[in-house]
C-alpha positions in Angstrom: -24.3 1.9 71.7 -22.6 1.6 68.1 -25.6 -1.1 67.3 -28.1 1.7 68.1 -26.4 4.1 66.1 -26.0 6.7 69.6 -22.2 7.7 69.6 -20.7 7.0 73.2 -18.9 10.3 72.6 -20.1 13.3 70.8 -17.7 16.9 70.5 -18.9 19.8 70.8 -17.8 23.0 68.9 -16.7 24.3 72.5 -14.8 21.9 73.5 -17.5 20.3 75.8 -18.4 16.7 74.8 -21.5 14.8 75.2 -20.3 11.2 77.1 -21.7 8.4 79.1 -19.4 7.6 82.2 -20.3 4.6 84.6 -21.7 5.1 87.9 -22.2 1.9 89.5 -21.3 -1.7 88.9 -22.1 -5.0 90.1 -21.5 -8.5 89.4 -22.9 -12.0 91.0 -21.0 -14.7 90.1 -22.5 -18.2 90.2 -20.0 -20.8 88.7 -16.4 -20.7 88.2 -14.6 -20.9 85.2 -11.0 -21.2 84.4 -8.3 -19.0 82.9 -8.8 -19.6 79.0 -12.3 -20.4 79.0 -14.3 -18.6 76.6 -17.3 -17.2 78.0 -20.2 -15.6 76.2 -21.8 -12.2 77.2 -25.3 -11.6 76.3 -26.0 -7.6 76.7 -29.5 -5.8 77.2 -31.0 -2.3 78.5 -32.6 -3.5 81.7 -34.2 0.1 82.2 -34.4 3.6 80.8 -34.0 6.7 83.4 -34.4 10.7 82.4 -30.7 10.7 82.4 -29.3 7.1 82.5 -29.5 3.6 81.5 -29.1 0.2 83.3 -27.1 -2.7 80.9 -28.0 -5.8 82.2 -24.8 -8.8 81.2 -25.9 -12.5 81.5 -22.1 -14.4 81.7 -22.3 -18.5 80.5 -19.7 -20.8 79.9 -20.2 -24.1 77.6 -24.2 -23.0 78.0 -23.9 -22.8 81.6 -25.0 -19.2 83.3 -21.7 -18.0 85.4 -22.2 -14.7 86.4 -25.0 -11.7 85.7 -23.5 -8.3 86.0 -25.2 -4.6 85.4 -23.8 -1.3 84.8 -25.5 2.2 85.5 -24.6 4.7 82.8 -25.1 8.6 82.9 -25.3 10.5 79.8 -23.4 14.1 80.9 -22.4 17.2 79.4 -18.3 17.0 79.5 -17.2 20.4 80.3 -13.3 21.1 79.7 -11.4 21.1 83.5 -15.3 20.9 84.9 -17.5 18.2 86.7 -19.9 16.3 84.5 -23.0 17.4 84.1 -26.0 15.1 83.6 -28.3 15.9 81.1 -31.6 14.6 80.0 -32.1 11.6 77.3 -33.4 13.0 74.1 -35.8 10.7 72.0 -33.7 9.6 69.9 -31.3 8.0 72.5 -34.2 6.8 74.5 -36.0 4.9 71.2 -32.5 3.6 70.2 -32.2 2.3 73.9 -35.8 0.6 74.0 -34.9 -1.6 70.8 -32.3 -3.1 73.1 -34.7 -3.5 76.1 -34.8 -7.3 77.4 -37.3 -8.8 75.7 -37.9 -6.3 73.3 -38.3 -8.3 69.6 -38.9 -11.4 71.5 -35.8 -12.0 72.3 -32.9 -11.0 74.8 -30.4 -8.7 73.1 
């Protein structure tokens, strides 16, 4: 989120709060790899609801895939004591979003 300039948290003058809590996770895991093995995580938007996104994580060890992982993300109105309350992307959050898309620029991101 910080590379697409969309705050993960943004305050309201009421005390409500704009946020992104995680709805649903997953991860496959295809190879093993040991405790103090650095692994490398390559992040991407898989998809773009009306009120979420998808991250799609790619996990690889010495060059080797190990995993693939994704995370669902709601962008909700945070109200004070109250439920959260999903709310629509605007633009701006969906065009920051698509630069990440996999793919997008020719590349995975």
């Amino acid at each position: 989120m910080r590379a697409t300039g969309i705050p993960v948290v943004e305050h309201g003058a009421d005390g409500a709060s704009f946020s992104w809590p995680r709805v649903a996770a997953s991860c496959e895991y295809t190879a093993a790899v040991r405790f103090g093995d650095e692994v490398d995580i390559a992040v991407s938007v898989e998809g773009i609801g009306r009120t979420s996104v998808t991250y799609g994580f790619a996990f690889s060890h010495a060059g080797e895939a190990v995993a693939s992982g994704r995370i669902v993300a709601v962008r909700c109105l945070m109200h004070p004591g109250g439920r959260p309350e999903p709310v629509p992307l605007t633009p701006e959050v969906t065009s920051g979003l698509e630069a990440f898309m996999r793919g997008s620029l020719g590349t995975d991101r």
